[in-house]
C-alpha positions, -999 to 999 in steps of 0.1 A, spaced: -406 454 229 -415 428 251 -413 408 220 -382 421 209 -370 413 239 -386 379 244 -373 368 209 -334 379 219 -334 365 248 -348 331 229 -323 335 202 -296 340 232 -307 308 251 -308 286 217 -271 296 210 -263 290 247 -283 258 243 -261 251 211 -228 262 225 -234 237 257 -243 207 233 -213 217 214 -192 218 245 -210 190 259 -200 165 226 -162 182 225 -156 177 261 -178 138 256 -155 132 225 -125 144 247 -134 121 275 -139 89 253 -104 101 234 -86 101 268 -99 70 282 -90 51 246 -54 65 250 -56 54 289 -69 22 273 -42 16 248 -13 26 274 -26 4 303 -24 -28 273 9 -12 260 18 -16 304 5 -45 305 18 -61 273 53 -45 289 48 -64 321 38 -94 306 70 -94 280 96 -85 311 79 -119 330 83 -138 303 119 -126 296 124 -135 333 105 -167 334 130 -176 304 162 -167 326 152 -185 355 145 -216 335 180 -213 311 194 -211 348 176 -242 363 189 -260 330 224 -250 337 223 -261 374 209 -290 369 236 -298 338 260 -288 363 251 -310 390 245 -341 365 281 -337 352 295 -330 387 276 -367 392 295 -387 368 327 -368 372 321 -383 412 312 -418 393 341 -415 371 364 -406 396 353 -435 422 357 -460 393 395 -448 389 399 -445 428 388 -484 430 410 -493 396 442 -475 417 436 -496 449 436 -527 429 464 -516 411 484 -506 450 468 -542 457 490 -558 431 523 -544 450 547 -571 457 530 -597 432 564 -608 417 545 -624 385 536 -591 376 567 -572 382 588 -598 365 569 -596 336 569 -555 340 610 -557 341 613 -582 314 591 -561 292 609 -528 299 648 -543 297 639 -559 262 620 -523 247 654 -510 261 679 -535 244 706 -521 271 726 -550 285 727 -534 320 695 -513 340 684 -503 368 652 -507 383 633 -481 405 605 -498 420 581 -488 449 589 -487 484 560 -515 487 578 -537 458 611 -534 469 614 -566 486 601 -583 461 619 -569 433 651 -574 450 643 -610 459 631 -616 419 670 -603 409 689 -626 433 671 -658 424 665 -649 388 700 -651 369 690 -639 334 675 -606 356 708 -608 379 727 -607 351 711 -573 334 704 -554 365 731 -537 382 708 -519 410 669 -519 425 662 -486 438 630 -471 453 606 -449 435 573 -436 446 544 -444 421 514 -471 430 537 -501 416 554 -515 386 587 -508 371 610 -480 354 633 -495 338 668 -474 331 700 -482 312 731 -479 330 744 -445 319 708 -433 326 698 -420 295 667 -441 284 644 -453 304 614 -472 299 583 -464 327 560 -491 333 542 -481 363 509 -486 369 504 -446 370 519 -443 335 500 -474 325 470 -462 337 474 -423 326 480 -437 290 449 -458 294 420 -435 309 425 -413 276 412 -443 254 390 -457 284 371 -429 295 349 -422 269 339 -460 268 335 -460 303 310 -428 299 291 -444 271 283 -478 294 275 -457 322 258 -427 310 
């Protein structure tokens, strides 16, 4: 019996023995299962992390491109604008030159082809429009009246029943230039 006995109780501790290396390898198998999959989802975090950085990164740089597009045009639109600021004081600097505004008025009556005008002027040019009529006979003769007209100087030039008129002020001169100018100005400086 003792035998018996001895031999079951063997036979019981080799199938215990089995089931706990069976368990042992399942539960070892498990272990190395979940720390792949913990493997695989800390790169898939990481890969996720990395991606949202870059994606970032990429947004702050686009942004830094923009600004500093932004402030390189705001720049030149400051250079630009300067360069027409100093072309408008010369041009205020020219008020009262009578050379220029004859020439203006001459100009403007002949374009017209009316035999009698009148000539709006700036306050600045006034005098010396008015003085260029009464000691100039062929202008005496055409214009019946010098009246003032705010702009940076020149001439408008109107016929008598004033219906036509003929603007040559330096701000239409100038507004009809910068068009054309402009992008030749741009291309020397920038």
């Amino acid at each position: 019996m003792e035998k018996l006995s001895s031999a079951v109780l063997e036979k019981v501790k080799s199938e215990a023995d089995s089931i706990i290396k069976e368990a042992e390898g399942g539960a070892a198998a498990r272990i190395k299962a979940a720390q792949d999959q913990r493997q695989v989802r800390s790169e898939e975090q990481k890969n996720k992390l990395l991606s949202e950085a870059g994606a970032e990164a990429s947004r702050i740089l686009a942004q830094a491109a923009i600004g500093a597009r932004q402030e390189t045009l705001g720049a030149k639109t400051a250079v630009v604008s300067e360069i027409i600021d100093g072309v408008k004081r010369q041009l205020v600097g020219l008020s009262g030159n009578e050379k220029v505004l004859s020439a203006l008025a001459r100009e403007g009556i002949k374009a017209l082809g009316a035999q009698k005008v009148r000539l709006y002027v700036s306050s600045k040019d006034l005098p010396a429009m008015q003085k260029l009529v009464r000691e100039d006979s062929s202008l005496a003769s055409a214009v019946i009246e010098v009246k003032k007209q705010e702009s940076l100087g020149g001439v408008i030039i109107e016929d008598a029943e004033g219906k036509n008129r003929i603007d040559n002020t330096f701000d239409t001169r100038l507004e009809m230039l910068l068009p054309r100018l402009l992008p030749e100005i741009q291309k020397e400086l920038f």
